[in-house]
Structure formats: structure tokens, C-alpha cells
C-alpha positions as CSV (number, residue, x, y, z in Angstrom):
1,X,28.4,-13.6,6.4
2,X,26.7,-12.0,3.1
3,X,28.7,-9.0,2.5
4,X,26.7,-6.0,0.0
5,X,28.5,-3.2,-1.7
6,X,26.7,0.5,-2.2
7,X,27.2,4.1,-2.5
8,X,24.5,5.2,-0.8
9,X,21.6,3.6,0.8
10,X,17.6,4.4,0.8
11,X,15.4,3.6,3.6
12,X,11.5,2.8,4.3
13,X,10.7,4.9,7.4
14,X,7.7,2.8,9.1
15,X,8.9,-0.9,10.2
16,X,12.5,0.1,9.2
17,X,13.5,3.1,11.1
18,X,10.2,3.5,13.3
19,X,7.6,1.3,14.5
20,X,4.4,2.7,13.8
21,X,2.1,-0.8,13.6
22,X,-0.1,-0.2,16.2
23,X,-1.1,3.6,14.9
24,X,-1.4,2.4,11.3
25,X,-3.3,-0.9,12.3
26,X,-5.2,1.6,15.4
27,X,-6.3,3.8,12.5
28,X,-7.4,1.5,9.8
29,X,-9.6,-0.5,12.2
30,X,-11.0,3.0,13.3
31,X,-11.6,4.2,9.6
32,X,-13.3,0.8,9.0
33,X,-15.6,1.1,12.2
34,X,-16.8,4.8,11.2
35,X,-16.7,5.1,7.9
36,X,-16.5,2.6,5.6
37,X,-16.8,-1.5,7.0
38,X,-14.5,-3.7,5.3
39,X,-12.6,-7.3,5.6
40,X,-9.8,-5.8,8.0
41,X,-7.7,-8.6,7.7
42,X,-7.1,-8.2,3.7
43,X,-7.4,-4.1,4.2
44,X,-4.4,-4.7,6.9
45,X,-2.3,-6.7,4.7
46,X,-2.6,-4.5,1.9
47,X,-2.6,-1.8,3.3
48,X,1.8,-2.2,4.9
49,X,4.0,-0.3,2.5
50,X,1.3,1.1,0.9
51,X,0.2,5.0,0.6
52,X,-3.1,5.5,2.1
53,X,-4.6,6.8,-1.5
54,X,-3.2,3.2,-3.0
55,X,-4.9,1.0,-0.5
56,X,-8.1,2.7,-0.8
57,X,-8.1,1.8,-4.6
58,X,-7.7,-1.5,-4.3
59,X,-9.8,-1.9,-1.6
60,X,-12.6,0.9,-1.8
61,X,-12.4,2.6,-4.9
62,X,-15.7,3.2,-5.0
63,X,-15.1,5.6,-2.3
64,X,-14.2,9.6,-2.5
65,X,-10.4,9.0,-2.2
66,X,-9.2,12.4,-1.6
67,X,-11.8,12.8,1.4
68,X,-10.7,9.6,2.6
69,X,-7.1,10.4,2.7
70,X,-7.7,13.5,4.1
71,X,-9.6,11.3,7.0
72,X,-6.9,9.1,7.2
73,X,-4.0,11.8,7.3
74,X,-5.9,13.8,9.9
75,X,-6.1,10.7,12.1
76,X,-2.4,8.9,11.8
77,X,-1.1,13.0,12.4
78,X,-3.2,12.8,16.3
79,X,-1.6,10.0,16.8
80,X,2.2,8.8,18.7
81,X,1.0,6.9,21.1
82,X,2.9,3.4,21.3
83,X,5.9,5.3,18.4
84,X,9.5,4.0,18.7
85,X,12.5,4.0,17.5
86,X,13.5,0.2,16.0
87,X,16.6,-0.9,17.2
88,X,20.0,0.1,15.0
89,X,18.1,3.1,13.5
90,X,19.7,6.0,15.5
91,X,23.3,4.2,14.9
92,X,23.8,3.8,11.5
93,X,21.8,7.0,10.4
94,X,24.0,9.4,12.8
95,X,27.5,7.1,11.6
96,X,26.5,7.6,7.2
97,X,27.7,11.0,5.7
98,X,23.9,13.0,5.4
99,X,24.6,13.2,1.2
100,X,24.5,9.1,1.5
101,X,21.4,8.6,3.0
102,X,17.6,9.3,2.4
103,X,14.2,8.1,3.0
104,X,11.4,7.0,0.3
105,X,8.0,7.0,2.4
106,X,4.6,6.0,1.6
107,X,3.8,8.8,4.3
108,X,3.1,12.1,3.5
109,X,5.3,14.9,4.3
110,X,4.2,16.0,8.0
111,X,3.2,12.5,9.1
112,X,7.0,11.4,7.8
113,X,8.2,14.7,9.8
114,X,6.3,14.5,13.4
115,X,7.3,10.6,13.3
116,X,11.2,11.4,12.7
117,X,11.0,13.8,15.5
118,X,9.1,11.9,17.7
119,X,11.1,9.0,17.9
120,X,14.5,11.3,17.8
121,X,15.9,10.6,14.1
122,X,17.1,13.7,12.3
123,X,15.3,14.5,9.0
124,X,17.2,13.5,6.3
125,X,18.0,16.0,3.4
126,X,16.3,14.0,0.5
127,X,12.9,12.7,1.8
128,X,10.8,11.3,-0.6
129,X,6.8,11.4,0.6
130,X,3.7,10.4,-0.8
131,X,2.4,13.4,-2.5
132,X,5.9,13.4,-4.6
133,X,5.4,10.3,-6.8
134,X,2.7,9.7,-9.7
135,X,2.8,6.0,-8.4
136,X,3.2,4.7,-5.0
137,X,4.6,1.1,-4.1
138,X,5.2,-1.1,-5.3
139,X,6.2,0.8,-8.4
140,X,9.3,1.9,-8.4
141,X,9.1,5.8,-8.6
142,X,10.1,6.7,-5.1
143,X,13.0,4.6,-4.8
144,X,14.9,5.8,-8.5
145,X,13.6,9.5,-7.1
146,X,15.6,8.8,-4.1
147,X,18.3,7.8,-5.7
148,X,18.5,10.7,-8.3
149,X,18.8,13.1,-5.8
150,X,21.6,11.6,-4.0
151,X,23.4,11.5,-7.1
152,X,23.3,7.8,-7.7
153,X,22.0,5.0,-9.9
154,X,19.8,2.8,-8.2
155,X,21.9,-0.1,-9.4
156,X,24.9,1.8,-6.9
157,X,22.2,1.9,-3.3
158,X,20.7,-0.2,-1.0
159,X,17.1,-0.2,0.0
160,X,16.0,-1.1,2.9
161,X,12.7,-2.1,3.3
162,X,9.7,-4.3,5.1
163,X,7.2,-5.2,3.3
164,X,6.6,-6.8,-0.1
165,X,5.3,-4.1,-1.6
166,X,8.1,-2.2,-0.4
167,X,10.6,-5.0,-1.7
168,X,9.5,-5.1,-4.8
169,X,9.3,-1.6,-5.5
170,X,13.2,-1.1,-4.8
171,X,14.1,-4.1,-7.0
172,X,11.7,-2.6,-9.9
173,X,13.9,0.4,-8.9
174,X,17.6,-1.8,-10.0
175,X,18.6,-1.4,-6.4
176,X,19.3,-4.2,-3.9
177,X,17.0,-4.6,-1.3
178,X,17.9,-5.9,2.3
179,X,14.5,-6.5,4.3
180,X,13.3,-6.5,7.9
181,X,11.3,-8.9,9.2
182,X,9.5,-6.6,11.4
183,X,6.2,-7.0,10.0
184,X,6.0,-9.7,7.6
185,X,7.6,-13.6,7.4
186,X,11.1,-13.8,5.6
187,X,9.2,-16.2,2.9
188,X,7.1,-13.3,2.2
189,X,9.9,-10.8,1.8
190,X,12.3,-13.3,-0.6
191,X,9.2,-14.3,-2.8
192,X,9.1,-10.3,-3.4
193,X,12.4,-10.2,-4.2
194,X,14.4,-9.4,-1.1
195,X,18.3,-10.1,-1.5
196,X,18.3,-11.0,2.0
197,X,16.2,-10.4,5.1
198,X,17.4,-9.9,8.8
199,X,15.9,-9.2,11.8
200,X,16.5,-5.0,12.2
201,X,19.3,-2.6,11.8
202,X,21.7,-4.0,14.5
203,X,21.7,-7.2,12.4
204,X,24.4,-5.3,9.9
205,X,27.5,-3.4,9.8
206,X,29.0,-0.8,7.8
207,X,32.4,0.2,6.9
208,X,33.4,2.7,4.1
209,X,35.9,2.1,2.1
210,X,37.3,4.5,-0.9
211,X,34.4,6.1,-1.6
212,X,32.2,3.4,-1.6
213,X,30.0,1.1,1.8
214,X,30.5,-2.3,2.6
215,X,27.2,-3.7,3.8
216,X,28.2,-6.9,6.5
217,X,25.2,-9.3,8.0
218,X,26.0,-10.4,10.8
């Protein structure tokens, strides 16, 4: 069993706490169809862990990005049908202290918010968004915001993440990064940088001890 050691811990909201796949993919395909058509298998791969203003500059950026993202927002915020929660989410947020825990997002702020709710998780008090960052994933500015306002260096959390853009942004970050393989092959998420991958959140336990986490997979 691969045991990690943290302070606090920072997690990706879509494919790590909620599964939102079939709105994100339901969406793209639809933006595709009415407004702009596109190779939908390389806009879908990109697009994972991405904000919605990123993918559209590697993929359109010829196109008018804020009107696009305003599209885009407007469509994703319609949109719960086929939401859940991912299994171990609900657990291990309601059993960590609410000062140890946040979430860095490549949503924006009420899209992050009516998912949460939908799906039953509580908010957390530092939520990182979109529209907060100069520099989406897979830079690194979320995740070290994150972690500056729990208190922490990066180096002292754990990210939690699923995709590789997602991966690599929290190891640009210093943190360690333990990745689902909800939507991507565990190749893909160790050749980004993943110190391990498992299968969801019921895959680990925690324990505190002194003032500190240890981080058990099972």
C-alpha cells in the first residue's frame, strides 16, 4: 500500500468529485453542430481539464472567445441532466476539517456552484474558478492559489486530479498529485506526472495524525 503525507489537500471538481462527462461532451458536440464545425474527437480530448476560454485557443482562436464562452457558459449552466456524485466524494469531504480542503476548477464560479449543489457536496470555503487565474491548466496558477489560501505550500497538499492537463498543472504547482482514472487511461495520467492513479475516492483512506494527513491506497 502507497502511503502519502499532506496538510491539506486540493481537488478538481469535474471527474473527481462530480461526473459531468456527458454535459461537457453533450455541450461541445452542440457548440460544434451550431456554431463552429470542428474535429470533435481532438476538441474532446483537449478540451478535459481545460477552461472553456483555453480550449477555444488552441482549437479556434480565430474565433471571438469571449462570445464563445459566453455560449458555452450559458449552455453547460441549462444543463444537470445525467450529474452525479463520484463515489468517495461525499465521505472524505464531510470527514476533512473545512480549513484543509478546497477546490481549483476550470469552471467558472456559478457553473462550479449549481454542480456542488446539485450533486449534494457543500461549497468549500476556498474555491478557485476560472475567472480567478491569468492562466488556466495546465499552468500551475490555480493549484499554488489554492494552496495560498489554505495557508499552505504546495509542496505540504495533495491534488487530486483527472486529467493530464490537470496533472500536470498540480505537479508545475510542487504538490503531489494522486489521479482518477475516470476519464482518461492510467498511462496517460503517469506520463503527465501523476504520483499514482486509482480508480475514485473510495480507493483511499485518510487518518490525521498530529496535525498533519496520512493519505493510504488501498
Amino acid at each position: 500500500m502507497a502511503e502519502f503525507r499532506c496538510k491539506a489537500f486540493l481537488f478538481d471538481m469535474d471527474g473527481v468529485l462530480v461526473d459531468s462527462r456527458a454535459i461537457v461532451e453533450r455541450t461541445w458536440r452542440r457548440w460544434a453542430a451550431e456554431r463552429h464545425p470542428i474535429d470533435l474527437v481532438r476538441l474532446l480530448h483537449v478540451a478535459h481539464g481545460r477552461r472553456a476560454r483555453d480550449t477555444l485557443l488552441i482549437m479556434a482562436p480565430s474565433l471571438a472567445t469571449d462570445t464563445e464562452v459566453a455560449w458555452l457558459d450559458a449552455t453547460e449552466l441549462a444543463d444537470v441532466e445525467g450529474l452525479r456524485v463520484l463515489g468517495g466524494a461525499h465521505e472524505l469531504v464531510a470527514a476533512l476539517p473545512r480549513n484543509r480542503w478546497a477546490i481549483v476548477t476550470s469552471c467558472g464560479r456559478d457553473l462550479a456552484r449549481l454542480r456542488l449543489g446539485a450533486v449534494g457536496l457543500p461549497a468549500p470555503d476556498v474555491l478557485i474558478v476560472a475567472e480567478e487565474v491569468p492562466r488556466g491548466k495546465p499552468a500551475p496558477d490555480g493549484y499554488r492559489l489554492g494552496a495560498e489560501r489554505l495557508g499552505y505550500a504546495p509542496s505540504a497538499c495533495i491534488v487530486f486530479e483527472d486529467a493530464p492537463a490537470g496533472v500536470a498543472a498540480g505537479k508545475a504547482s510542487g504538490a503531489r498529485v494522486l489521479a482518477l482514472t475516470t476519464n482518461y487511461a492510467p498511462r496517460d495520467l503517469q506520463e503527465a506526472g501523476a504520483d499514482a492513479t486509482i480508480a475514485d475516492l473510495r480507493s483511499i483512506r485518510v487518518r490525521a495524525e498530529h496535525d498533519a494527513f496520512v493519505v493510504t491506497i488501498q
